[in-house]
N, CA, C and O atoms as a Tripos MOL2 file, in Angstrom:
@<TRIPOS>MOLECULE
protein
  232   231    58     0     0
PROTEIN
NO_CHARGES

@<TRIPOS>ATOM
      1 N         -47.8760  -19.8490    2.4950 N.3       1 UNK1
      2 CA        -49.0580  -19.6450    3.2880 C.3       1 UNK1
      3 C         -49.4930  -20.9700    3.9050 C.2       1 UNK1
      4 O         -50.5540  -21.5110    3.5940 O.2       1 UNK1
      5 N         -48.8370  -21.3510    4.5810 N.am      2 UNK2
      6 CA        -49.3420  -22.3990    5.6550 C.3       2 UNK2
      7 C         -50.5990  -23.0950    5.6680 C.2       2 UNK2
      8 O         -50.8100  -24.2570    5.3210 O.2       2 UNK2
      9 N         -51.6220  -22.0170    6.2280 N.am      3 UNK3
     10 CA        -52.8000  -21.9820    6.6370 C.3       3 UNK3
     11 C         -53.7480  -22.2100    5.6870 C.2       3 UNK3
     12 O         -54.9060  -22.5900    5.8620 O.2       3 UNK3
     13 N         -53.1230  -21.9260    4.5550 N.am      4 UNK4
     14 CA        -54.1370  -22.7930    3.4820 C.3       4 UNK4
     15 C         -52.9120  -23.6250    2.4800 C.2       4 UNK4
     16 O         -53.0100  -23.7770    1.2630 O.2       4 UNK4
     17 N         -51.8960  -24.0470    3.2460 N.am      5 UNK5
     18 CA        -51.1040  -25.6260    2.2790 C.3       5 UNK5
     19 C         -50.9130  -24.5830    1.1910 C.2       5 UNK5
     20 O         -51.8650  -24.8490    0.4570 O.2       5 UNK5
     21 N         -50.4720  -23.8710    0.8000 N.am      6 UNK6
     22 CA        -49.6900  -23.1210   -0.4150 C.3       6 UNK6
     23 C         -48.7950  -22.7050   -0.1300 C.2       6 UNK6
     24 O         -48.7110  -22.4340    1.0680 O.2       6 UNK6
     25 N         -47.5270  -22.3820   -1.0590 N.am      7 UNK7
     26 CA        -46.0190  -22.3430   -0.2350 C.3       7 UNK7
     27 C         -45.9730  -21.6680   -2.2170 C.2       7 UNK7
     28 O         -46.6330  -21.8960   -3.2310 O.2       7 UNK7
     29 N         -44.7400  -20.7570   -1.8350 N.am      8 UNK8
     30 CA        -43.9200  -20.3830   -3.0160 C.3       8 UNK8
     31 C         -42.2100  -20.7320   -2.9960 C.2       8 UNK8
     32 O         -41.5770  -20.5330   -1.9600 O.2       8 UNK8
     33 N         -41.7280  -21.1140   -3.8820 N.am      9 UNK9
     34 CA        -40.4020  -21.6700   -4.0070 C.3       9 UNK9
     35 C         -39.6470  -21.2130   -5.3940 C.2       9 UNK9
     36 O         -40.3710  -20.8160   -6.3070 O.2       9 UNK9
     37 N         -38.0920  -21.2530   -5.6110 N.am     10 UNK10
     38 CA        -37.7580  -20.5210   -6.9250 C.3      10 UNK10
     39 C         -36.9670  -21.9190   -7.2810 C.2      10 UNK10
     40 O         -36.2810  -22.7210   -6.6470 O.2      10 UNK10
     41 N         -37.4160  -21.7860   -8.5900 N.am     11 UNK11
     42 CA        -36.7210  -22.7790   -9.3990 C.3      11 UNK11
     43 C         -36.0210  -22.4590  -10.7260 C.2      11 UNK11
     44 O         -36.4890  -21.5930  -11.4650 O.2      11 UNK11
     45 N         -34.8890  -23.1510  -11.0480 N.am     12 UNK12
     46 CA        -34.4910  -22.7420  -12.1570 C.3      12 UNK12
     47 C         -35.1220  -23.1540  -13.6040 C.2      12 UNK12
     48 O         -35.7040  -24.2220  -13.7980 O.2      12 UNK12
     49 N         -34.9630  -22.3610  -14.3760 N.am     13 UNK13
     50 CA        -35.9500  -22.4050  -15.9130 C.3      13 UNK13
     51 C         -34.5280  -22.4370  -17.0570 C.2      13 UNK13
     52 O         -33.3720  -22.1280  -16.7670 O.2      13 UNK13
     53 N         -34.8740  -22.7520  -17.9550 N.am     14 UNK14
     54 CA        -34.1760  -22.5930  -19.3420 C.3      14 UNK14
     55 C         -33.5030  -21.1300  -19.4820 C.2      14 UNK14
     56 O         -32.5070  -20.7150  -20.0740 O.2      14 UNK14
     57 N         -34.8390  -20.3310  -18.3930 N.am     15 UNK15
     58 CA        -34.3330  -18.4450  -19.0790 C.3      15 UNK15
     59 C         -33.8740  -17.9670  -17.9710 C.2      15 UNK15
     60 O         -33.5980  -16.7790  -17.8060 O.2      15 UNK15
     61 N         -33.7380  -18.9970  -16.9900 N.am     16 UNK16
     62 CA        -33.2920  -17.9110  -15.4520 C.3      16 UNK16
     63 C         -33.4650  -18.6860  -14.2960 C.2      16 UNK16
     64 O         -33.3060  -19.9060  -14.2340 O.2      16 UNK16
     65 N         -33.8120  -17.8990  -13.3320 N.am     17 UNK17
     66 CA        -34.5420  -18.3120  -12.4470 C.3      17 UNK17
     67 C         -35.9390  -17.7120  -11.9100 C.2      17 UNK17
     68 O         -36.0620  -16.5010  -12.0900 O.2      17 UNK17
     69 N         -37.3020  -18.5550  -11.1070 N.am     18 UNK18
     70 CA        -38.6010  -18.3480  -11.1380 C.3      18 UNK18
     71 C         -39.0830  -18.6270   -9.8580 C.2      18 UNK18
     72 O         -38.5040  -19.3290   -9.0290 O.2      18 UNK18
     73 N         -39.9530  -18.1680   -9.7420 N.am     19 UNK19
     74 CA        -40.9960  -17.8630   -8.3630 C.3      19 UNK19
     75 C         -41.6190  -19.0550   -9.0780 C.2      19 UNK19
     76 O         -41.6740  -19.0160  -10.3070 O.2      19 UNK19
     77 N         -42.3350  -20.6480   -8.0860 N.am     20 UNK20
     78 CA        -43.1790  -21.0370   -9.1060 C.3      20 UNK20
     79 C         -43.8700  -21.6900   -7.4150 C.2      20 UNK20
     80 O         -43.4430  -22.1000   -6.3360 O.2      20 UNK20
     81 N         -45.0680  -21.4510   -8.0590 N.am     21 UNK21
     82 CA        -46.6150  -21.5270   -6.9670 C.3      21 UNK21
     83 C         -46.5740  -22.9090   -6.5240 C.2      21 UNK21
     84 O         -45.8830  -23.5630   -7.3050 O.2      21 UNK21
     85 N         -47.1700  -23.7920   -5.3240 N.am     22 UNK22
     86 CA        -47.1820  -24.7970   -4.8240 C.3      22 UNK22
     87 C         -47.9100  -25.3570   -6.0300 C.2      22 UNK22
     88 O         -47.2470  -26.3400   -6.3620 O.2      22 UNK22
     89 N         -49.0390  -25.2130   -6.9300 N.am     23 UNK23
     90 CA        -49.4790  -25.8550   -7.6960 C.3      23 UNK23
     91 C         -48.5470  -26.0200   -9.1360 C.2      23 UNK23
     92 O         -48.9930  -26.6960  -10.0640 O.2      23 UNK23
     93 N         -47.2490  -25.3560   -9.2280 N.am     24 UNK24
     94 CA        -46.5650  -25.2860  -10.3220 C.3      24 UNK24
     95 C         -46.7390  -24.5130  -11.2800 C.2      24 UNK24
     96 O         -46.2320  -24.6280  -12.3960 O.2      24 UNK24
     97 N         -47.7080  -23.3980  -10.7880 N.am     25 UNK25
     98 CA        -47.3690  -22.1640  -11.9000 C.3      25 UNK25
     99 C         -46.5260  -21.1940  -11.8030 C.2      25 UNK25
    100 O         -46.6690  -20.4470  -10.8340 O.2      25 UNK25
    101 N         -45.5420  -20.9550  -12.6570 N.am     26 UNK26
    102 CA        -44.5880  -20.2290  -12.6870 C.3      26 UNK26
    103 C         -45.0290  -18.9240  -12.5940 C.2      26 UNK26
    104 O         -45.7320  -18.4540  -13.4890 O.2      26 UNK26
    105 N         -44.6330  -18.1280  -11.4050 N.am     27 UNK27
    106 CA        -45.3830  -17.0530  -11.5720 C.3      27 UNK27
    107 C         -44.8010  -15.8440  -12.1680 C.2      27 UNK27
    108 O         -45.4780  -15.0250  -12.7890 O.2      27 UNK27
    109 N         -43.2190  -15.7180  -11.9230 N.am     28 UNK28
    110 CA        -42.0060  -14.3120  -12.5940 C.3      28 UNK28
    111 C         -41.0070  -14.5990  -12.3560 C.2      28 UNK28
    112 O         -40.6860  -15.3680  -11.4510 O.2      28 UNK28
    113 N         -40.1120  -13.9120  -13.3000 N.am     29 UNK29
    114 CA        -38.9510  -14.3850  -12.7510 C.3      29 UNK29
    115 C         -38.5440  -13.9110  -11.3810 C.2      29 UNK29
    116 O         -39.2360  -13.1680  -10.6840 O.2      29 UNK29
    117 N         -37.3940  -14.3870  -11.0570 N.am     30 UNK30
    118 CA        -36.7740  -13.9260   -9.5260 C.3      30 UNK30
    119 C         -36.6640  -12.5670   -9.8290 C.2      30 UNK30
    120 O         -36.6610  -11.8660   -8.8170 O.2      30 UNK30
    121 N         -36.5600  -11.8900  -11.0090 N.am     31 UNK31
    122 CA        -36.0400  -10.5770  -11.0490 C.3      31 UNK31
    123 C         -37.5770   -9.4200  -10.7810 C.2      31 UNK31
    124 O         -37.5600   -8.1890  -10.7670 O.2      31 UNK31
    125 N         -38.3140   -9.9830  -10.6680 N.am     32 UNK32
    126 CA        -39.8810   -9.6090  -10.6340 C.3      32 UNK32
    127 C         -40.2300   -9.7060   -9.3980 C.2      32 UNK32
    128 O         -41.3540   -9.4370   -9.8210 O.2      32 UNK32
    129 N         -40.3550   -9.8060   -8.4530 N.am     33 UNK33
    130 CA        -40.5490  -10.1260   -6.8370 C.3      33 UNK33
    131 C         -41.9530   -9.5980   -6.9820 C.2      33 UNK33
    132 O         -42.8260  -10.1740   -6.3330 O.2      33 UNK33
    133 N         -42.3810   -8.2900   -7.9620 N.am     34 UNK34
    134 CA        -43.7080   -7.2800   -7.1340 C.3      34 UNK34
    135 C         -44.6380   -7.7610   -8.4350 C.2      34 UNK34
    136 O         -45.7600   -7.2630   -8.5300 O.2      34 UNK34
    137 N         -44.1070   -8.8980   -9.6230 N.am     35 UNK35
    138 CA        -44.9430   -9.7900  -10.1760 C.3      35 UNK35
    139 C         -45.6300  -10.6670   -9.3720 C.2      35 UNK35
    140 O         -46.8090  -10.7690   -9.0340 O.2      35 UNK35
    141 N         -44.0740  -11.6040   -9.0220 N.am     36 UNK36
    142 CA        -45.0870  -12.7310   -8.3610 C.3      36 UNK36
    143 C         -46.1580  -12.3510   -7.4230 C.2      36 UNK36
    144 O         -47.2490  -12.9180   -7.4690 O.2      36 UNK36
    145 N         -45.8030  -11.0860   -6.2740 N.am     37 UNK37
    146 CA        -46.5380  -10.9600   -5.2180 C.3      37 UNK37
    147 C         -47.9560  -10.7740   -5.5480 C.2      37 UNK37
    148 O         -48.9430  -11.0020   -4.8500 O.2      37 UNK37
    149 N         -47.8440  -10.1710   -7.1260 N.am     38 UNK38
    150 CA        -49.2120   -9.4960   -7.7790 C.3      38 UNK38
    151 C         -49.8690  -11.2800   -8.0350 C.2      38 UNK38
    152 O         -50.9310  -11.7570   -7.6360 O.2      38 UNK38
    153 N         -49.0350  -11.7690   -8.6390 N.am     39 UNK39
    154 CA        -50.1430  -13.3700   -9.2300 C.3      39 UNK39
    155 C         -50.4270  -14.1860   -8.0640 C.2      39 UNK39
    156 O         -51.3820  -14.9630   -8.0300 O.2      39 UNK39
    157 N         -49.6070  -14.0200   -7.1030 N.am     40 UNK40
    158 CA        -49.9310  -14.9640   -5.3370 C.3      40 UNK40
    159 C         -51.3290  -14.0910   -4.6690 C.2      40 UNK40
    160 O         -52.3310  -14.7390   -4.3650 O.2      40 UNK40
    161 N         -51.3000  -13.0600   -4.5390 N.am     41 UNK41
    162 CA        -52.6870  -12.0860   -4.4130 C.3      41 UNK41
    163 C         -53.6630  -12.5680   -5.2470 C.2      41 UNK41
    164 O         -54.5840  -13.2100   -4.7400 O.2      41 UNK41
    165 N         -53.6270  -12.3050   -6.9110 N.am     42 UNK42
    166 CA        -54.8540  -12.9100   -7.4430 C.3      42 UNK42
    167 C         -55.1480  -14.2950   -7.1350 C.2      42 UNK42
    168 O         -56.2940  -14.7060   -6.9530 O.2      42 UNK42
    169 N         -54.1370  -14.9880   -7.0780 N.am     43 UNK43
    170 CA        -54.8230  -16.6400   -6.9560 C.3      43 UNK43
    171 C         -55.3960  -16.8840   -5.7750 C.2      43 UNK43
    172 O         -56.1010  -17.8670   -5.5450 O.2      43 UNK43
    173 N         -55.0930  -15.9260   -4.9140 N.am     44 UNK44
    174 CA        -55.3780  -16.6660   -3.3940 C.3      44 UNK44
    175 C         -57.3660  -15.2870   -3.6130 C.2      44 UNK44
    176 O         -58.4160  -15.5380   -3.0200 O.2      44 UNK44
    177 N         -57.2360  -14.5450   -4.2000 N.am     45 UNK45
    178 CA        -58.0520  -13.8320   -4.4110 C.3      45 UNK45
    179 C         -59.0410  -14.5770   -4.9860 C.2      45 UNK45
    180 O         -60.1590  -14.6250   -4.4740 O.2      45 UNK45
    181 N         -58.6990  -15.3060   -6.2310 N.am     46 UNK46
    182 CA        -59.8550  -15.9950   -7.3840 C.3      46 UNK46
    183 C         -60.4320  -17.2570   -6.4010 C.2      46 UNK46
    184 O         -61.5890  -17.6700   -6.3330 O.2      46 UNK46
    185 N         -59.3360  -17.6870   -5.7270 N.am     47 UNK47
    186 CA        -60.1100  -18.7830   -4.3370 C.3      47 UNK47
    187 C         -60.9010  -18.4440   -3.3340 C.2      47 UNK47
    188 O         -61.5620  -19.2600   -2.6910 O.2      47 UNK47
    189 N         -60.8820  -17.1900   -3.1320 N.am     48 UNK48
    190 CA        -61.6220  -16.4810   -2.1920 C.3      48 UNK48
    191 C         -60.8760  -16.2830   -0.6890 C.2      48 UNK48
    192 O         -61.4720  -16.1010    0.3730 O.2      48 UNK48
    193 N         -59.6540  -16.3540   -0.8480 N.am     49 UNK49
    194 CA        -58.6120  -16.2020    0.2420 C.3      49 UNK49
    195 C         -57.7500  -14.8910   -0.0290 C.2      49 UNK49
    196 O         -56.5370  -14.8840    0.1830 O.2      49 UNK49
    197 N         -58.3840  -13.8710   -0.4710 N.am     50 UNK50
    198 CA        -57.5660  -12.5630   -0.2540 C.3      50 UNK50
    199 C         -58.2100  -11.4740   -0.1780 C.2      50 UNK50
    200 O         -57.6570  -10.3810   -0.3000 O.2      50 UNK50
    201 N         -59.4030  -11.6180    0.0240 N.am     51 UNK51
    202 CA        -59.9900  -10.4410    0.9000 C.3      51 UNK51
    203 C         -60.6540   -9.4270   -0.1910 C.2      51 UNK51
    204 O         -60.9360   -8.3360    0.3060 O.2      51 UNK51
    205 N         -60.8600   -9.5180   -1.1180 N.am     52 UNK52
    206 CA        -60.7830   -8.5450   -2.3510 C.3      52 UNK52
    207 C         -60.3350   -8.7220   -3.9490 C.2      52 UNK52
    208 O         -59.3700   -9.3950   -4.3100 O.2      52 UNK52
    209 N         -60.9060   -8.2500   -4.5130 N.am     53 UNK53
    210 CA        -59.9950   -7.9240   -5.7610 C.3      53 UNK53
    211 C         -58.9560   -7.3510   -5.6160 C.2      53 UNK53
    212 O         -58.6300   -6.6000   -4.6970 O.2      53 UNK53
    213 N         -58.0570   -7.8450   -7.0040 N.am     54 UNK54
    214 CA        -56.5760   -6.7250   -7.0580 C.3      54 UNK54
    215 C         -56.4470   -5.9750   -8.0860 C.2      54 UNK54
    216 O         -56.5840   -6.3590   -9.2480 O.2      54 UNK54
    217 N         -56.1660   -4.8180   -7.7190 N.am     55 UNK55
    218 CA        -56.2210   -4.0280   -8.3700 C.3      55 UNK55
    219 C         -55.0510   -4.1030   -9.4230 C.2      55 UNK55
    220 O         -53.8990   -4.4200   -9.1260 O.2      55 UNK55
    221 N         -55.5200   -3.7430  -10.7970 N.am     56 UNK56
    222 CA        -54.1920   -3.7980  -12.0630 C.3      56 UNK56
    223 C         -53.2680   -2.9270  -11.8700 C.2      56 UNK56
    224 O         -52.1550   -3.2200  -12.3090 O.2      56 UNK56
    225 N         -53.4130   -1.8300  -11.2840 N.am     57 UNK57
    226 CA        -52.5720   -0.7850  -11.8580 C.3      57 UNK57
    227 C         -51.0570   -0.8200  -10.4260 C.2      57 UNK57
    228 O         -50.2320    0.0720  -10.2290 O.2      57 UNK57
    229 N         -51.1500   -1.7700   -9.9040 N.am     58 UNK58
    230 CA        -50.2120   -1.6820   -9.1510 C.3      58 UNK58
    231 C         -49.1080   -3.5380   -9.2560 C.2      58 UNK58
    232 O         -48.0970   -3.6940   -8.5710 O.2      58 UNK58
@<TRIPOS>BOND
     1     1     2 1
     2     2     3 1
     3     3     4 2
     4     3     5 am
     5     5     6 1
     6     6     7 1
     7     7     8 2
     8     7     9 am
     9     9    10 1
    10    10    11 1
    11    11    12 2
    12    11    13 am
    13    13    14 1
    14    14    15 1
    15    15    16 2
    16    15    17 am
    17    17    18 1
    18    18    19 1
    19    19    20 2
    20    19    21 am
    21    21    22 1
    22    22    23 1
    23    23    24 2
    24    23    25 am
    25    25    26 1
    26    26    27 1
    27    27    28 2
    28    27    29 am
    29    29    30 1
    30    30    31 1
    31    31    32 2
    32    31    33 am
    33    33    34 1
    34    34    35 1
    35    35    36 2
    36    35    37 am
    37    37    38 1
    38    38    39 1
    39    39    40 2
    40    39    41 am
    41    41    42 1
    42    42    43 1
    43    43    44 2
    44    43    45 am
    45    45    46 1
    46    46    47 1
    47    47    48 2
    48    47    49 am
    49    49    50 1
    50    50    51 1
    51    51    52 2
    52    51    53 am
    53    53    54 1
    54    54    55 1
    55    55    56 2
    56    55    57 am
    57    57    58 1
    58    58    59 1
    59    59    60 2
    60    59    61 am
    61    61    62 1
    62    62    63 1
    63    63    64 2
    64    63    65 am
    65    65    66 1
    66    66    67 1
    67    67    68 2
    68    67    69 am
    69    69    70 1
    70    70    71 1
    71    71    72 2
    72    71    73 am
    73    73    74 1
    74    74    75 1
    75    75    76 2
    76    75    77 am
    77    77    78 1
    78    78    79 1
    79    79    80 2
    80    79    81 am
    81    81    82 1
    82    82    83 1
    83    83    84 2
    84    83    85 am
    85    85    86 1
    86    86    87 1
    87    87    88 2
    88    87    89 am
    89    89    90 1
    90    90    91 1
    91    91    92 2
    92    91    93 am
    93    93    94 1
    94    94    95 1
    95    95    96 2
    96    95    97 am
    97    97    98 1
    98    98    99 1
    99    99   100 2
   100    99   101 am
   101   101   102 1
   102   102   103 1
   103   103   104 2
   104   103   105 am
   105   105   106 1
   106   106   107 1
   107   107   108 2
   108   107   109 am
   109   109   110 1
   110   110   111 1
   111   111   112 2
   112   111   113 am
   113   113   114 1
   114   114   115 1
   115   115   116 2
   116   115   117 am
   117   117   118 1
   118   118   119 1
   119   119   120 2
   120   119   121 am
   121   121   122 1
   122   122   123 1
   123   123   124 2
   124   123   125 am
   125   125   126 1
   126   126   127 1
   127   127   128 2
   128   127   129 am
   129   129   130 1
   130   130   131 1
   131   131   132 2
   132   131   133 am
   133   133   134 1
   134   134   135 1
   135   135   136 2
   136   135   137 am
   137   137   138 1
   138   138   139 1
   139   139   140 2
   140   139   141 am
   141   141   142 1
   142   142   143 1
   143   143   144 2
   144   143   145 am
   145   145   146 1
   146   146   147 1
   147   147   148 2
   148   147   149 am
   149   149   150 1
   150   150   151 1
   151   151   152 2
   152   151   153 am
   153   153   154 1
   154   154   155 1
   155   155   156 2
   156   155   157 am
   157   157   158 1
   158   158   159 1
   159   159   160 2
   160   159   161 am
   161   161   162 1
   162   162   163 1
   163   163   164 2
   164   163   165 am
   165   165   166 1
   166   166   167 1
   167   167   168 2
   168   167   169 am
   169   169   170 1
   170   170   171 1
   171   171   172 2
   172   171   173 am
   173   173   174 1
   174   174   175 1
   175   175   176 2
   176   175   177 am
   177   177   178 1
   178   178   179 1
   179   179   180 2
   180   179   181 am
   181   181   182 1
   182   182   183 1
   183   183   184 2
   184   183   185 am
   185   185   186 1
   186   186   187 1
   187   187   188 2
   188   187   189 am
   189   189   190 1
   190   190   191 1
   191   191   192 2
   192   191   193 am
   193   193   194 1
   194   194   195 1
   195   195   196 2
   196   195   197 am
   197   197   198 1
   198   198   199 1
   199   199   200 2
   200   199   201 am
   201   201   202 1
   202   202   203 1
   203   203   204 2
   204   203   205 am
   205   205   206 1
   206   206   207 1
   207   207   208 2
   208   207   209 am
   209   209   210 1
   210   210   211 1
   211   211   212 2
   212   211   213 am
   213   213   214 1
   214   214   215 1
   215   215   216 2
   216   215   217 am
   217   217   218 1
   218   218   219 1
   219   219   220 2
   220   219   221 am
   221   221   222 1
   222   222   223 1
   223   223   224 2
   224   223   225 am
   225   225   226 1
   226   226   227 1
   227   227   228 2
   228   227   229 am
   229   229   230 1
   230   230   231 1
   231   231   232 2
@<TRIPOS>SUBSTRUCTURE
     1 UNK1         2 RESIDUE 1 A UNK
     2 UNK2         6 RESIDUE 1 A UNK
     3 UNK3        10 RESIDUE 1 A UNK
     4 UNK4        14 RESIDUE 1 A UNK
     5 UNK5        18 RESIDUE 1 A UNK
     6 UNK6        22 RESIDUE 1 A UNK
     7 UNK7        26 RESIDUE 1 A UNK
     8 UNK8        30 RESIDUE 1 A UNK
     9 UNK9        34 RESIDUE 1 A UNK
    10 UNK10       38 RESIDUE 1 A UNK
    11 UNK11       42 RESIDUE 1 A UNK
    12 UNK12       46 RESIDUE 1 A UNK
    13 UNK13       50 RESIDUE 1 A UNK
    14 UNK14       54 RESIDUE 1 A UNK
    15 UNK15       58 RESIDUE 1 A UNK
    16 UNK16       62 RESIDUE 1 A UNK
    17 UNK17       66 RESIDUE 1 A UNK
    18 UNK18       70 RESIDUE 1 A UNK
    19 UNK19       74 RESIDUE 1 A UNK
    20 UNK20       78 RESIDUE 1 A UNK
    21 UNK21       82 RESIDUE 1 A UNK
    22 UNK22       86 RESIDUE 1 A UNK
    23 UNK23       90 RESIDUE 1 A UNK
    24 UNK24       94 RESIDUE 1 A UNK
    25 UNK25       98 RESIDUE 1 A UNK
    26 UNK26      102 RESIDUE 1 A UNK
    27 UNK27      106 RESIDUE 1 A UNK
    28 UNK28      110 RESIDUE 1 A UNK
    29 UNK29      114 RESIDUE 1 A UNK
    30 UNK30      118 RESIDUE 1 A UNK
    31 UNK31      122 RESIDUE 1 A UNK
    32 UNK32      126 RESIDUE 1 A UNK
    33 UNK33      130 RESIDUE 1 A UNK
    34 UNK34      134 RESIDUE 1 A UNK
    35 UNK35      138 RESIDUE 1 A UNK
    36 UNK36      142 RESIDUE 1 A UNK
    37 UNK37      146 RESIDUE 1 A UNK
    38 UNK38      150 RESIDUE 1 A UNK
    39 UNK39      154 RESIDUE 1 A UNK
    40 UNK40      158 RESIDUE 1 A UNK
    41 UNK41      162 RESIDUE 1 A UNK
    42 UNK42      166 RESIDUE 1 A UNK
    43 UNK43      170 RESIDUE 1 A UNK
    44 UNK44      174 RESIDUE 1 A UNK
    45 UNK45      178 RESIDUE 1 A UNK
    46 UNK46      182 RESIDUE 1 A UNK
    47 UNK47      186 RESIDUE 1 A UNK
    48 UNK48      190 RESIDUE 1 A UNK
    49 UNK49      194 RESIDUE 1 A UNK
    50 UNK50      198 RESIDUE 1 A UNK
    51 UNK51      202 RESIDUE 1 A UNK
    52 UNK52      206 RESIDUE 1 A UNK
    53 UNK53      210 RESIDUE 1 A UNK
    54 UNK54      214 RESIDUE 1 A UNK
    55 UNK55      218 RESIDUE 1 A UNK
    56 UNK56      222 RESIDUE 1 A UNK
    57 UNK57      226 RESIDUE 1 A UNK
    58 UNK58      230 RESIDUE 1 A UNK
């Protein structure tokens, strides 16, 4: 996400490989894609850059 300097990138881990956030939180593994998308939504959410809450059940 450019527009606010946050970027996602995959790096390798001890257990695999990982989605891990411009600030370095690992967010899922690569095998999780509709994890990470869920923890990149809340964070940009808890900053006030996503428009809403997210909902759990998805």
């Amino acid at each position: 996400m450019p527009f606010v300097g946050e970027s996602v990138c995959v790096v390798a881990g001890d257990d695999g490989w990982w989605f891990r956030f411009s600030t370095g939180t690992l967010l899922a593994p690569c095998s999780r894609m509709d994890l990470a998308v869920w923890q990149v939504t809340a964070l940009l959410a808890a900053a006030g850059l996503g428009g809403g809450a997210v909902p759990l059940d998805e």
